[in-house]
N, C-alpha and C positions, 0 to 999 in steps of 0.2 A: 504494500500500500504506500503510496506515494504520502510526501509533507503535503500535498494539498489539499489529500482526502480526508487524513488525518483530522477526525474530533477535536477543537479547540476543548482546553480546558474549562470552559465553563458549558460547552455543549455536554459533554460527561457529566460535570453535574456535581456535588456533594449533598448526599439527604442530607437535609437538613430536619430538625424536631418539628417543623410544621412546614405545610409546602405552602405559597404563595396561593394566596385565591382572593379573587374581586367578580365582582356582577358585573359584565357589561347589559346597558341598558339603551336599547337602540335609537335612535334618531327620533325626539318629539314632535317637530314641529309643532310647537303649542300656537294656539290662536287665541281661541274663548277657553272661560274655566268651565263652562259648561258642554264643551264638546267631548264625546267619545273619547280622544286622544288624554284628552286634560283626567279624565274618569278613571279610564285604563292604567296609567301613570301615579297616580295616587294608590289605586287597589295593589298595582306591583311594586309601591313604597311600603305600604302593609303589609306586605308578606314577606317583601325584607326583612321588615321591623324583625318578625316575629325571630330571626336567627341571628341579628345584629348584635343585639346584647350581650350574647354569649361569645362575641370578640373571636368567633368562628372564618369571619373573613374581615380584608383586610381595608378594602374599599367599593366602591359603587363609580361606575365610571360610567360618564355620558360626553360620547365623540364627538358631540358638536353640534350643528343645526335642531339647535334648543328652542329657535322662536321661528317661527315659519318666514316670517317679514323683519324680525332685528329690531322690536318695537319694545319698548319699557311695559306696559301691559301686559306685552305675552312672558316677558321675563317677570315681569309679577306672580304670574299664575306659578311658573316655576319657584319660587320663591315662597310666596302659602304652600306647595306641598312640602319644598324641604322643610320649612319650619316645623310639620309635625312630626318631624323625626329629628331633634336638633342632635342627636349626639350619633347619628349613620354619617361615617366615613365617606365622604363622594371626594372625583377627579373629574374635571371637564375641561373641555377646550373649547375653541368656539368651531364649526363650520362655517358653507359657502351661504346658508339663509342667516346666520347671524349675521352677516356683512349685506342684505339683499339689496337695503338702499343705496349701501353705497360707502356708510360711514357704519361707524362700530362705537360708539359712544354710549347704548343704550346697553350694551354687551358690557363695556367698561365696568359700567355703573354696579350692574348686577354682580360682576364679578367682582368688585371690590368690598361688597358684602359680605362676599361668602370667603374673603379673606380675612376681614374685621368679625365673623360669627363663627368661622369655622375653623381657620388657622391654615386656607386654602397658600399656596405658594404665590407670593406677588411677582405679577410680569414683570419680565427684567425687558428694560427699554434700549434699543439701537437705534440711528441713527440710518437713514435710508432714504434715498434721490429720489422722488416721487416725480412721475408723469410731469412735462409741462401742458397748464392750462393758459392760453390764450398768448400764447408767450411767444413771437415771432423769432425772437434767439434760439427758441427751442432748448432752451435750460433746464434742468433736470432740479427744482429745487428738494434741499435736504429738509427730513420733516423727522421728531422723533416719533417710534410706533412702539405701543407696549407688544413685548409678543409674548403668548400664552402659553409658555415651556416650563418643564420645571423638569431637575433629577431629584427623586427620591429612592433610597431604599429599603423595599419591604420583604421580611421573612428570607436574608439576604439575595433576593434579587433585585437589580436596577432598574426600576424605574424609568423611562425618558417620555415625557407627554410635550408634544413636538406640535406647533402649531404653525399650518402650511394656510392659513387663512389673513392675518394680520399684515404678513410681507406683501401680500397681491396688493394690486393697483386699486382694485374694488370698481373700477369703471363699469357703469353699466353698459350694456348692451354688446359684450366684448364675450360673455358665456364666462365661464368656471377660469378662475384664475388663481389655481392651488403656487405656492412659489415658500420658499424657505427661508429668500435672501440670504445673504454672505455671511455675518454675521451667526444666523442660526445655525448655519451648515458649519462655519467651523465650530459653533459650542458642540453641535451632536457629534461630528466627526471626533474632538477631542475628547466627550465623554465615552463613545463607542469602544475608540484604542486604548483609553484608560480600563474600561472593566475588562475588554481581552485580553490586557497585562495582567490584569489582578485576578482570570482567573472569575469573574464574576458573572452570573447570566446574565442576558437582557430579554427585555421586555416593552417594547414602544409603544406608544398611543399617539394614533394620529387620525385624522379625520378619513380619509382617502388611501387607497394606492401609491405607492411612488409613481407609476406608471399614470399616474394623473396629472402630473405636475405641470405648471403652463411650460416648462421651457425642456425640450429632448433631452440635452445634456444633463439637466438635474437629474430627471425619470434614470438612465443609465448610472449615474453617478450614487445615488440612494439606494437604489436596488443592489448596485455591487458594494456600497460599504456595509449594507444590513450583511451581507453575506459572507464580505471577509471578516469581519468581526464575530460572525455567530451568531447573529440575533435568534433568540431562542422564536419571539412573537412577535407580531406585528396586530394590534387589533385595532379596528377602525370601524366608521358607521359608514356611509356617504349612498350605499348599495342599497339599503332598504331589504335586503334579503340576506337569510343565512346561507354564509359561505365559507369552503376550509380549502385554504389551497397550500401546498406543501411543495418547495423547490429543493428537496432533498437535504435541506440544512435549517429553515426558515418556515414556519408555519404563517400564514396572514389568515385572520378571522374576521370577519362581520356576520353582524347581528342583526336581527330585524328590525327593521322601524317599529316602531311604538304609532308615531303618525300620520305616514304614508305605507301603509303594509297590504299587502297582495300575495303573502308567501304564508299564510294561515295566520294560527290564533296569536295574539299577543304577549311578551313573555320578556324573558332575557335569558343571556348566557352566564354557564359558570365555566371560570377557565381557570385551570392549578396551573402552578411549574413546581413538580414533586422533583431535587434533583435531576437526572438527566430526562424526564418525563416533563412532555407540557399536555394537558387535556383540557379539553373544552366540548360542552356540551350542552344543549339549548331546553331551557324549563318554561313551559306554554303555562302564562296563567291559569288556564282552564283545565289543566294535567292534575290529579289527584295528587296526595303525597301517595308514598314516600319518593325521594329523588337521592338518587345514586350515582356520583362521578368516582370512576376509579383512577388511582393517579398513579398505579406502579402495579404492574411493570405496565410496559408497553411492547407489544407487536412490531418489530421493526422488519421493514423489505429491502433495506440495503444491509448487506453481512458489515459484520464489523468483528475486529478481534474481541475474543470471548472478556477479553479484560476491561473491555466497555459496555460489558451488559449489567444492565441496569437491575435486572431479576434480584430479587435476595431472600436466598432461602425457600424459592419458587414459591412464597405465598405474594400478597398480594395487598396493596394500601389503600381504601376507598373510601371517599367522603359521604356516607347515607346520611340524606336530610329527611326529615318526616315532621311532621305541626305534630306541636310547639317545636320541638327542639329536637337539634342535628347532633351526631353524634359522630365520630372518625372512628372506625375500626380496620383491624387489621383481619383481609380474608383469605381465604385459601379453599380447594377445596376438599368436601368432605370423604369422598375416597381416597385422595390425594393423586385421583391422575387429569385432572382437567377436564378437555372435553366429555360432554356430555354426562359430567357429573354434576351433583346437586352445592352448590356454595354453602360454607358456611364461616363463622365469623368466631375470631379467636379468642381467647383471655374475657369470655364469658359473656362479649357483647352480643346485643341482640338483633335478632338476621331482621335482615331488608331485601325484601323484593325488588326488583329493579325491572327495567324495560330498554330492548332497543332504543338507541339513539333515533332521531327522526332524521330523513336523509338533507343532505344540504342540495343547494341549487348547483354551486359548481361541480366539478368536477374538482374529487381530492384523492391526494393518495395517504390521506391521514387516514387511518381506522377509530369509530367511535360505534362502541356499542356498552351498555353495563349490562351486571349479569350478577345476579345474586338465587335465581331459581333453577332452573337444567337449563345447562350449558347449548348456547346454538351459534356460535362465532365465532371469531377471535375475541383479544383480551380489548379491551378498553383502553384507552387514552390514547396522544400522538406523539410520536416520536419524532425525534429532530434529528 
């Protein structure tokens, strides 16, 4: 095996006592507080609630396009529902509807709330040549822009919530203008080689695809550092549909809209990084308990030397959540040969039934299914 093919060290992994887990909650577009979306969004804050407390995950993460039109109103509405849950953990960026007008000032505002209530990370501001208007020199003036990034890390993995919204031009009538500007590509580039030194996983949030970005060179440029570095995930909204796509190193995920949805019932994902394991898998509001992510092992389709397999002790690490309260256990199963035996759960935890994963719209080469009754698949989670 070549140096190239070669697992970064933080793709291997190190278990850690608890694996990284956060809700992704897909795309709102709020309008009214009395619409559907704004309804749905409050019942799937409640049902959070109910597992919150028990400090079971780590965060709630919402990708962006929070206001349909970028209006103080609609970030109101968001605003009353965080409130009844003031001590749930959330991360957000803004999307391409929080800029719809044009300007991003109402975005601002809200955001600056939920830094003064919540202990959210305040935008770090650059310095960036804006479009000339009416300006016959055609001079690019400088203007400063807060942009909506932050590194944090949780359950030692890194964090980077990367905002490809705040750098665009925001000109209307020009369509989607995702951009990173200079500035932000070298903060993420420098934290990127930083955690591949250190041996640390990552984790990104950003609203879109790299493959979105207004300018070609970026698109190539983002995609090949997510990948020389290892990025364990990439999760994003902008798609409005669940999706898993896997580039043999690199997992990218989206979730369903909350506000514009066409890909069935409404809901969110739950995504782990167990050590060298990242899983993710999609819980429909309307799905009974109990709910079962398994986070270890993982099913891998490219071979790798036996000394980067993640197995241990061939049982098996799952998150079962059931109302009121989730519980982690450790499973394996009960004849001790796998398929097509019956699971059961160790050190005297109590079994959980589980179900098939529901299938994504792309096309993936991640495997997701849980399995806690007779065995019909492979194992559960994605491997990187």
């Amino acid at each position: 095996m070549s140096d190239a093919s070669m697992p970064t060290a933080a793709e291997r992994g190190t278990p850690t006592a608890e694996p990284l887990v956060f809700l992704h909650v897909g795309d709102l577009h709020l309008t009214k507080p009395d619409a559907r979306n704004a309804a749905d969004f409050r019942a799937i804050l409640d049902q959070i609630a109910i597992i919150a407390p028990q400090h079971l995950l780590d965060f709630v993460y919402l990708p962006g396009d929070l206001a349909e039109n970028g209006w103080a109103c609609e970030y109101a509405i968001l605003a009353d529902a965080l409130a009844r849950h003031p001590h749930l953990p959330v991360r957000l960026i803004p999307g391409d509807h929080d800029r719809q007008q044009g300007a991003m000032a109402d975005f601002q505002a809200f955001h600056a709330g939920l830094v003064a209530s919540r202990g959210l990370p305040a935008p770090t501001v650059w310095t960036l040549d804006q479009p000339p208007v009416g300006s016959p020199e055609e001079t690019w003036p400088p203007a400063e822009i807060p942009h909506f990034c932050a590194c944090e890390d949780f359950q030692g993995v890194r964090c980077l919530f990367v905002d490809i919204v705040s750098p665009g031009y925001g000109r209307k009538g020009i369509g989607l203008d995702f951009r990173l500007g200079p500035d932000q590509t070298q903060w993420l580039s420098a934290a990127l080689t930083k955690a591949a030194e250190d041996g640390v996983p990552v984790a990104v949030f950003m609203h879109a695809y790299p493959d979105d970005l207004r300018e070609p060179d970026d698109r190539l440029d983002v995609a090949g550092l997510f990948r020389a570095t290892g990025v364990r995930l990439v999760e994003m909204g902008h798609t409005h549909y669940n999706e898993l796509a896997h580039d043999g190193r690199t997992l990218y995920a989206a979730a369903r809209s909350v506000g514009q949805n066409e890909d069935g019932s409404v809901g969110y994902a739950v995504a782990a990084i167990d050590g060298p394991v990242t899983s993710w898998r999609f819980k429909a509001l309307d799905r009974p308990w109990p709910f079962v992510l398994i986070t270890s092992p993982a099913a891998r389709r490219r071979p790798r030397p036996p000394a980067w397999s993640p197995t241990r002790a061939g049982g098996s690490r799952s998150a079962p959540w059931c109302s009121p309260t989730r519980r982690r256990a450790t499973c394996m199963p009960a004849s001790g040969q796998g398929h097509g035996s019956a699971w059961r759960t160790r050190a005297g935890a109590p079994t959980r039934r589980g179900w098939p994963g529901r299938g994504t719209r792309a096309a993936s080469r991640s495997r997701r299914c849980t399995r806690t009754g007779p065995a019909t698949g492979p194992t559960s989670s994605t491997p990187t």
